[in-house]
MMTF fields as JSON, N, C-alpha, C and O atoms, coordinates in Angstrom:
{
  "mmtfVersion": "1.0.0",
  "mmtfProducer": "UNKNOWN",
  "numBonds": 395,
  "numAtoms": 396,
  "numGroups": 99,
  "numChains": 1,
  "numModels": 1,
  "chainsPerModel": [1],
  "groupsPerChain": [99],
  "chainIdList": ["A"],
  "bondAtomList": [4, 2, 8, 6, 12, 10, 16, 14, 20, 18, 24, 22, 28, 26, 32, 30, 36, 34, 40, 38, 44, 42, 48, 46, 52, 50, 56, 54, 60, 58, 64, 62, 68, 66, 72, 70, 76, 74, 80, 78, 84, 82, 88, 86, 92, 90, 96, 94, 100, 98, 104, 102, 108, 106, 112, 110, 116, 114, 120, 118, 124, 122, 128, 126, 132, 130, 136, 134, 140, 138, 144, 142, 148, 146, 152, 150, 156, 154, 160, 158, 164, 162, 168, 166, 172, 170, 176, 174, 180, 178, 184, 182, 188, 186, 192, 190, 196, 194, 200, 198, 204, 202, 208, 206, 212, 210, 216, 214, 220, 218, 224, 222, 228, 226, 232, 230, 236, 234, 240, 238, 244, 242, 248, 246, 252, 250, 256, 254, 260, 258, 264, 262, 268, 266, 272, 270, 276, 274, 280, 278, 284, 282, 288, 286, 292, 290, 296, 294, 300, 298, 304, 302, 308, 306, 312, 310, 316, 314, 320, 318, 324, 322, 328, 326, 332, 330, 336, 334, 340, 338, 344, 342, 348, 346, 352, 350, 356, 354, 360, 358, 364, 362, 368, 366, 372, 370, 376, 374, 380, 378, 384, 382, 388, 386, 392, 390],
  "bondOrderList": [1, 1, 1, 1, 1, 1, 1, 1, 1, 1, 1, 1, 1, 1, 1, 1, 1, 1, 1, 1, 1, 1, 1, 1, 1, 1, 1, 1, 1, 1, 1, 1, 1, 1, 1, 1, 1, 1, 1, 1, 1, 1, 1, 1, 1, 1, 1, 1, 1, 1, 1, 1, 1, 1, 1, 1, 1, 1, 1, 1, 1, 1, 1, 1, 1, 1, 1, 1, 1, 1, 1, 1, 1, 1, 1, 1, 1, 1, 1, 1, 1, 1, 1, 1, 1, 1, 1, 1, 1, 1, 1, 1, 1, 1, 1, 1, 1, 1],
  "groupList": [{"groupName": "UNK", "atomNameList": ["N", "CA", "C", "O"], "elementList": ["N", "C", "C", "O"], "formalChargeList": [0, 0, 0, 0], "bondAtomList": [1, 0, 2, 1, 3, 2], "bondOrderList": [1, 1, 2], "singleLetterCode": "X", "chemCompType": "L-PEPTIDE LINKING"}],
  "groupTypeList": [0, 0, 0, 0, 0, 0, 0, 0, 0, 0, 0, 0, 0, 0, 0, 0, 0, 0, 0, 0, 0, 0, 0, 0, 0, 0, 0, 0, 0, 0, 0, 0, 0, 0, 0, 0, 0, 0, 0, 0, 0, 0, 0, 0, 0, 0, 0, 0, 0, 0, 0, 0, 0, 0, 0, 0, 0, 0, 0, 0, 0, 0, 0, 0, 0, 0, 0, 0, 0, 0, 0, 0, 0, 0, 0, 0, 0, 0, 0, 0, 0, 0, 0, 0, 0, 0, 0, 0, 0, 0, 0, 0, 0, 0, 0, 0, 0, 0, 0],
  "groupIdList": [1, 2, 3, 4, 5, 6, 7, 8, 9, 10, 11, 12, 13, 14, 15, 16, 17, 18, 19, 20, 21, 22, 23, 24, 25, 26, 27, 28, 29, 30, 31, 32, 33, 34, 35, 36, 37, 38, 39, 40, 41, 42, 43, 44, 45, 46, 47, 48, 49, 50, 51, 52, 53, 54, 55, 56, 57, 58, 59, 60, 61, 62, 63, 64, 65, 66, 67, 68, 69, 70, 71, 72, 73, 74, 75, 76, 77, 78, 79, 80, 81, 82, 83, 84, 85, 86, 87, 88, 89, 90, 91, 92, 93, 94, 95, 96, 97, 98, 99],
  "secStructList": [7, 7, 7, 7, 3, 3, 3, 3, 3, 3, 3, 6, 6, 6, 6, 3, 3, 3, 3, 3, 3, 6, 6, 1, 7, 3, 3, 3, 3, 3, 2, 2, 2, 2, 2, 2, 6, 7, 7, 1, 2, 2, 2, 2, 6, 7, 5, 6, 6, 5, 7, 1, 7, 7, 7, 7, 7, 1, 7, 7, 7, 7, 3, 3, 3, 3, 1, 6, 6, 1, 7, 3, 3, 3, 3, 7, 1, 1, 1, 7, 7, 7, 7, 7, 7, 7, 1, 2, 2, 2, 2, 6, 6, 7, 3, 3, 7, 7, 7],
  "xCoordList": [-19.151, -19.826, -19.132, -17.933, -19.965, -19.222, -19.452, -20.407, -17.998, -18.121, -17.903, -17.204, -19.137, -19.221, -18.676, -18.676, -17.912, -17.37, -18.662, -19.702, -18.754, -19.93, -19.184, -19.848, -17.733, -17.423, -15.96, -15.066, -16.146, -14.706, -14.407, -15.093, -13.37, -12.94, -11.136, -10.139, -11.126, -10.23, -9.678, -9.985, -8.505, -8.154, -6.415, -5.311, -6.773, -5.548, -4.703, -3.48, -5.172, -4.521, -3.485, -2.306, -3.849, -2.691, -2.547, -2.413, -2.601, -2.188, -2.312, -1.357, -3.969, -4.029, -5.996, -6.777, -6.166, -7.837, -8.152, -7.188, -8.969, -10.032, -10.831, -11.571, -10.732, -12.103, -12.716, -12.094, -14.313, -15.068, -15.813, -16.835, -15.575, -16.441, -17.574, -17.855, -18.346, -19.766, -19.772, -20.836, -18.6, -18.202, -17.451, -16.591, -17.706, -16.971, -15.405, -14.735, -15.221, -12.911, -13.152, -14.069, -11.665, -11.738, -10.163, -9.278, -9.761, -8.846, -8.23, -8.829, -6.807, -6.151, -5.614, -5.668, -5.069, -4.105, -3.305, -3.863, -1.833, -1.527, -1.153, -0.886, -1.291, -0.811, -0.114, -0.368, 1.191, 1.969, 2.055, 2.561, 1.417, 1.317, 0.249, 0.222, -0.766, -2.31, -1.239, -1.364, -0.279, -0.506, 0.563, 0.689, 1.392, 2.787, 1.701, 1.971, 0.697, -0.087, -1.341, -2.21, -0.713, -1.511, -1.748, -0.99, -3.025, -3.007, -3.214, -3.792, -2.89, -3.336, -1.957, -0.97, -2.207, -0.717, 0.484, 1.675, 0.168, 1.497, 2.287, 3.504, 1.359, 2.363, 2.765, 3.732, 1.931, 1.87, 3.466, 4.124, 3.406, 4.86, 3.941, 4.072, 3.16, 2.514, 2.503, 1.707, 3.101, 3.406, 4.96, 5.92, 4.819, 6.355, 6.876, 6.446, 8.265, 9.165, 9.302, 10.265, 7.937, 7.58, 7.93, 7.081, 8.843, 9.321, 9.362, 9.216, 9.53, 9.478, 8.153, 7.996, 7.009, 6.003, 6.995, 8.116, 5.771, 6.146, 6.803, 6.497, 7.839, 8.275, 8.387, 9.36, 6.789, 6.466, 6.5, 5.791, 7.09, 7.356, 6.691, 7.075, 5.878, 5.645, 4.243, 4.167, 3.324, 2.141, 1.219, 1.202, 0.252, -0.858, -2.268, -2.065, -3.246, -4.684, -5.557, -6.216, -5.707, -6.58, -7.788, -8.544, -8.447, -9.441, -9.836, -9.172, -10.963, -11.588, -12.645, -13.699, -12.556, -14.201, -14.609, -13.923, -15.732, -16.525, -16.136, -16.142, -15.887, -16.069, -17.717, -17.579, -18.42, -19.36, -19.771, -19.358, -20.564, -20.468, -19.248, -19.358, -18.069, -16.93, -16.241, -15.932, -15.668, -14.205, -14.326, -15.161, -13.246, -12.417, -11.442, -11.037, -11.22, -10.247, -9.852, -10.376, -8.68, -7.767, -7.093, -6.786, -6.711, -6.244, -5.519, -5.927, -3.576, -2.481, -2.466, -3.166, -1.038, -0.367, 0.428, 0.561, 1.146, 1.942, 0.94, 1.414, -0.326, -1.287, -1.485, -2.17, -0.948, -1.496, -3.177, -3.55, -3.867, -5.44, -5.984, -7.18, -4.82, -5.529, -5.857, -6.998, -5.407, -5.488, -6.848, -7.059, -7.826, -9.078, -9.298, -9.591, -9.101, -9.27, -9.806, -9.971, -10.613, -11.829, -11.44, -10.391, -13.362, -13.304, -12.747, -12.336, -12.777, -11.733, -9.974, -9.191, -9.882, -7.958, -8.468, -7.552, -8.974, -8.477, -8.834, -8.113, -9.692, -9.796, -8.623, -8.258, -7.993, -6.338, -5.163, -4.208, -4.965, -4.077, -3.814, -2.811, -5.54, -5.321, -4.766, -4.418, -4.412, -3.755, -5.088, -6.016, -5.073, -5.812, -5.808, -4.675, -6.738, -6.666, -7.545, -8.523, -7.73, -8.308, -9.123, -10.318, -8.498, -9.205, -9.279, -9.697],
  "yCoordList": [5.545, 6.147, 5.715, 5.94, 5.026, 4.844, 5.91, 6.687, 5.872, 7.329, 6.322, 5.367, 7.344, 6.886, 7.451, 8.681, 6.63, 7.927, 8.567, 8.009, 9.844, 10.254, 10.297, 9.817, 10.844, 10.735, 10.148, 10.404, 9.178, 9.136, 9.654, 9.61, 10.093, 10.7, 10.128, 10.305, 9.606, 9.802, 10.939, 11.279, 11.801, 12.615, 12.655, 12.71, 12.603, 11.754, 13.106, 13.055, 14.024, 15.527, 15.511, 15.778, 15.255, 15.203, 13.788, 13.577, 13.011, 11.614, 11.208, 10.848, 11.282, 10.893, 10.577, 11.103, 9.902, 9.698, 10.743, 11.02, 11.38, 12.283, 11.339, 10.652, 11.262, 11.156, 11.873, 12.464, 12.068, 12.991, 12.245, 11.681, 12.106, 11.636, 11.992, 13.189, 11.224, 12.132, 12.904, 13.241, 13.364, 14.149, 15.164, 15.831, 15.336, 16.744, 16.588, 17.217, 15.197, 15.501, 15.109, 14.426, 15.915, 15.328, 14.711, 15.506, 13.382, 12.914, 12.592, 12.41, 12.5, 12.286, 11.132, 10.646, 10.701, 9.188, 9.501, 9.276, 10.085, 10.058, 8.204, 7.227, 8.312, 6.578, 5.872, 4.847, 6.742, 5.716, 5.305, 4.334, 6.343, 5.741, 4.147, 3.324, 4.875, 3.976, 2.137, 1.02, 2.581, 1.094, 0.305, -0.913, 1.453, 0.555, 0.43, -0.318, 0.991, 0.621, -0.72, -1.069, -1.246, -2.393, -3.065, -3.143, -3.422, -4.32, -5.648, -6.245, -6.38, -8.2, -8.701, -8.02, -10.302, -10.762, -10.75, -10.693, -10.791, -10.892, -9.317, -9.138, -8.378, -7.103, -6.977, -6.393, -7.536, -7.311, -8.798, -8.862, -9.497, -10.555, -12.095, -12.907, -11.841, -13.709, -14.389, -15.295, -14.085, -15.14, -15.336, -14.603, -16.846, -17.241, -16.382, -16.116, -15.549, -14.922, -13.227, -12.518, -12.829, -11.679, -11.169, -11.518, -10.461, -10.011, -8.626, -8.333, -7.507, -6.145, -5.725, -6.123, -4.736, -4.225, -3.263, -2.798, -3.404, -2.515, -1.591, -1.174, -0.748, 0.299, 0.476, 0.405, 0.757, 1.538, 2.482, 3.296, 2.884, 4.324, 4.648, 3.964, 5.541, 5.757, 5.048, 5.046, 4.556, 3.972, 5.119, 6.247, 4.345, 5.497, 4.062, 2.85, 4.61, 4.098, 3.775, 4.646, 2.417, 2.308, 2.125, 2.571, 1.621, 1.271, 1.396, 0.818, 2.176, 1.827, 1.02, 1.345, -0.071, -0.877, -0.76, -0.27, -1.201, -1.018, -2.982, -3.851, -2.933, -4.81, -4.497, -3.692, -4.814, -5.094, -3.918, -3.058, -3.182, -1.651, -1.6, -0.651, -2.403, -2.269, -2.11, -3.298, -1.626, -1.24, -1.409, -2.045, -0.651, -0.118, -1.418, -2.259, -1.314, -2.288, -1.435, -0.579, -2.012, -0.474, -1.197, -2.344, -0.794, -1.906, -0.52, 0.322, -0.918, -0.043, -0.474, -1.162, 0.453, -0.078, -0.658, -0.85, -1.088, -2.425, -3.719, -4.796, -3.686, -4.848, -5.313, -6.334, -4.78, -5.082, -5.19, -4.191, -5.721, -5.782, -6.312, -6.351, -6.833, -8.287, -7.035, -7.134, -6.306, -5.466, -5.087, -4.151, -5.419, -4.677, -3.86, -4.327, -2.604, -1.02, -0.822, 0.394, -1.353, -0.999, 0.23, 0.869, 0.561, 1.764, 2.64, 3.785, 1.808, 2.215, 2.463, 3.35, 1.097, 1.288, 2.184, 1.718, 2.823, 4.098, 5.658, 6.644, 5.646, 6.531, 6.473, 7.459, 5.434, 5.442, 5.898, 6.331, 5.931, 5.861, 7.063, 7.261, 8.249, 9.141, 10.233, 10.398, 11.503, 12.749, 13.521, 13.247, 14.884, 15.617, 16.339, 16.636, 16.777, 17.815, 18.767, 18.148, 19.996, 21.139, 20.831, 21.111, 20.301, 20.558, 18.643, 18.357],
  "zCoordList": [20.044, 18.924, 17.63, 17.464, 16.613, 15.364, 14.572, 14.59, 13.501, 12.629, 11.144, 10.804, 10.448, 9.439, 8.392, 8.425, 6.883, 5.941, 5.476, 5.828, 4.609, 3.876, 2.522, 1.603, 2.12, 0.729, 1.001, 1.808, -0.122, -0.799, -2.165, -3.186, -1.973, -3.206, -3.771, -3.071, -4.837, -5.628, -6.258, -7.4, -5.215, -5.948, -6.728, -6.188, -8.031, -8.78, -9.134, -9.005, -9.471, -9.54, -8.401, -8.632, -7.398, -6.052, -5.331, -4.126, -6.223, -5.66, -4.328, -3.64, -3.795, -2.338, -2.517, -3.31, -1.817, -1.295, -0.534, 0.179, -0.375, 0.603, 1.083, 0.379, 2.211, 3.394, 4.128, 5.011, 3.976, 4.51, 5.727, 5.335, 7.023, 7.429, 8.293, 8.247, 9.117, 9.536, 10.449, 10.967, 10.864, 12.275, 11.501, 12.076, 10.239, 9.927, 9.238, 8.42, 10.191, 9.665, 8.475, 8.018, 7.695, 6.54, 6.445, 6.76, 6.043, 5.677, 4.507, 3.447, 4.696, 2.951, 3.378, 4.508, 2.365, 2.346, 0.992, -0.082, 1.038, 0.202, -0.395, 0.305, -2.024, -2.745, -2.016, -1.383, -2.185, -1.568, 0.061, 0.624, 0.504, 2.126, 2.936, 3.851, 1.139, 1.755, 1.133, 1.633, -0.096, 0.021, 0.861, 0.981, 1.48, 2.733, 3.878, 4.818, 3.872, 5.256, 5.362, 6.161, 3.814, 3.215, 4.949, 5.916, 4.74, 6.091, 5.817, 6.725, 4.73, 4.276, 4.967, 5.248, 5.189, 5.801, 4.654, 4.96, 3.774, 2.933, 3.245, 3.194, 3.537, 3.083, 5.39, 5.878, 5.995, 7.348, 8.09, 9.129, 7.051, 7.322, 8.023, 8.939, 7.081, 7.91, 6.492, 6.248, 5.877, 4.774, 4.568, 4.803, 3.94, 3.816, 3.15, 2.028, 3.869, 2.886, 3.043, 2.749, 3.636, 3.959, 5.176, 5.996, 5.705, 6.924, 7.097, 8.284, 6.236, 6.27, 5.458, 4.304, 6.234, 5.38, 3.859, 3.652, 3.198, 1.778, 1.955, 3.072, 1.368, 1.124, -0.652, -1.403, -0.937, -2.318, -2.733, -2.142, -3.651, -3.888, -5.573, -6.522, -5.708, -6.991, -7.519, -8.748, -6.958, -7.274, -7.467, -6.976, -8.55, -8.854, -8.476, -8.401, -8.354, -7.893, -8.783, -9.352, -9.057, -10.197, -9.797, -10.66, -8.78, -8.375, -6.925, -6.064, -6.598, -5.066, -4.945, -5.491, -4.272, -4.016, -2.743, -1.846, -2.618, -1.13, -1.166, -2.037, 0.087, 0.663, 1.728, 2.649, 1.634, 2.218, 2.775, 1.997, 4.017, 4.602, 5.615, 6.392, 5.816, 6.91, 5.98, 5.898, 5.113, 4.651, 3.125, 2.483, 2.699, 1.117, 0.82, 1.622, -0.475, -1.253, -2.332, -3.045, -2.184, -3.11, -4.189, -3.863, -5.61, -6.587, -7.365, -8.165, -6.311, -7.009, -8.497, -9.24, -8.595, -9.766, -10.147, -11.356, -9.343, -8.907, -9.006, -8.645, -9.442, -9.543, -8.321, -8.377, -6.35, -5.067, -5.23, -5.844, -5.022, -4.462, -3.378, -3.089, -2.615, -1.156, -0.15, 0.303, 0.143, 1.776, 1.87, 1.099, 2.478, 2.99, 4.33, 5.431, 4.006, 4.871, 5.464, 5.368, 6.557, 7.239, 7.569, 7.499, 8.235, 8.349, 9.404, 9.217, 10.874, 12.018, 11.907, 12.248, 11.205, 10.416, 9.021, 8.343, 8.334, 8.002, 8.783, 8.63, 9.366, 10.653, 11.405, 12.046, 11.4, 12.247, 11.211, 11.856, 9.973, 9.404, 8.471, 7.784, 8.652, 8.335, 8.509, 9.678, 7.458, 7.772, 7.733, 6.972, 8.976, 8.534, 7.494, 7.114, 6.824, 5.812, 5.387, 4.967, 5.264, 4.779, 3.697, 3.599, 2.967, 1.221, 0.632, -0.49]
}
């Protein structure tokens, strides 16, 4: 069964994304987690030079895009933009949350 999001939300008051998806859960991603869980090869160690994923601390969210209907693109403040989120790897990478 695929699960689809219904909202994303930017919530910058508490520095994390909300995900609502069609089965009811709702997920957060706090900033700094969504962008150490960058999934592009530079932050994953398949580029020259790159051997440990990110450990970012302190980023704020300037931008969410849709890439096609499979996944989010996220544009920190550190100027990161390569990682594209599909929608199964953020269904994996989320926290539950209440609100």
């Amino acid at each position: 069964m695929s699960t689809r999001a219904v909202e994303v939300r930017n919530d910058r008051d508490n520095g994390r994304v909300v995900v609502v998806w069609d089965d009811g859960r709702r997920q957060q991603y706090p900033y700094d987690d969504l962008r150490n869980a960058c999934p592009c090869a530079g932050c994953r160690g398949h580029s020259p030079g790159e051997v440990e994923p990110p450990n970012v601390v302190g980023v704020s969210l300037l931008r969410i895009g849709e890439v096609g209907s499979y996944a989010l693109r996220f544009e920190f403040s550190d100027k990161h933009d390569t990682g594209i989120y599909t929608w199964p790897y953020l269904r994996e990478i989320g926290q539950e949350t209440s609100a």
